[in-house]
Structures are given as structure tokens and as C-alpha cells.
Phi, psi and omega in degrees: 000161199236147190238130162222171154195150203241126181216173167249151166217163200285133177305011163240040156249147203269181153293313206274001165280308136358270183309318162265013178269323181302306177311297194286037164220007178120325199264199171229152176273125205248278160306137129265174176166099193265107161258141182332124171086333215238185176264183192279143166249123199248150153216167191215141173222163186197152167251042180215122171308277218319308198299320168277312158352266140026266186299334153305287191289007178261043181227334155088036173237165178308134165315303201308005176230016164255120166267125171284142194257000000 
């Protein structure tokens, strides 16, 4: 099973800052999406529950907002 979640991240964080914050918990950044003015809409995905957990909670987000695809 494939795990995802969808977050905002703050607009000073780069893509490839991103993309190795997702590598170091497990998951791959499955999405970008930098919008103007505003922070990045990300999506993160893992075929390991425990690994997106994980990346939830150093993101200080609810479990309940990770989908299985």
C-alpha cells in the first residue's frame, strides 16, 4: 500500500531541501507545487506507514491526514 500526504511548507525552503528532508524519513516528494507569494504545496508519499508517520510528525501534523492510494 502507498501512503501520502499533502502539506504546505514554508516558502524558504528550496525544492531539493524539501526533497531530502522526505529521503531522510523514508518517504519521496511525489509533488511540488511552489506557489507565489505564498508557501510550497508538497505532497510526500511511502509504502511504509511507520516512514510517513514519522515525517508527519516532524511536520507537527495530524496522522489523520495521511491517505492510503
Amino acid at each position: 500500500m502507498i501512503y501520502s500526504l499533502t502539506a504546505d511548507i514554508t516558502h524558504t525552503s528550496s525544492k531539493s531541501e524539501i526533497k531530502q528532508f522526505a529521503e531522510e524519513h523514508g518517504c519521496n516528494l511525489l509533488k511540488f507545487k511552489a506557489l507565489e507569494n505564498s508557501n510550497h504545496l508538497v505532497t510526500f508519499s511511502s509504502n511504509n506507514l511507520d516512514y510517513i508517520q514519522e515525517l508527519t510528525d516532524q511536520l507537527q501534523l495530524s496522522h489523520s491526514r495521511i491517505v492510503s492510494l
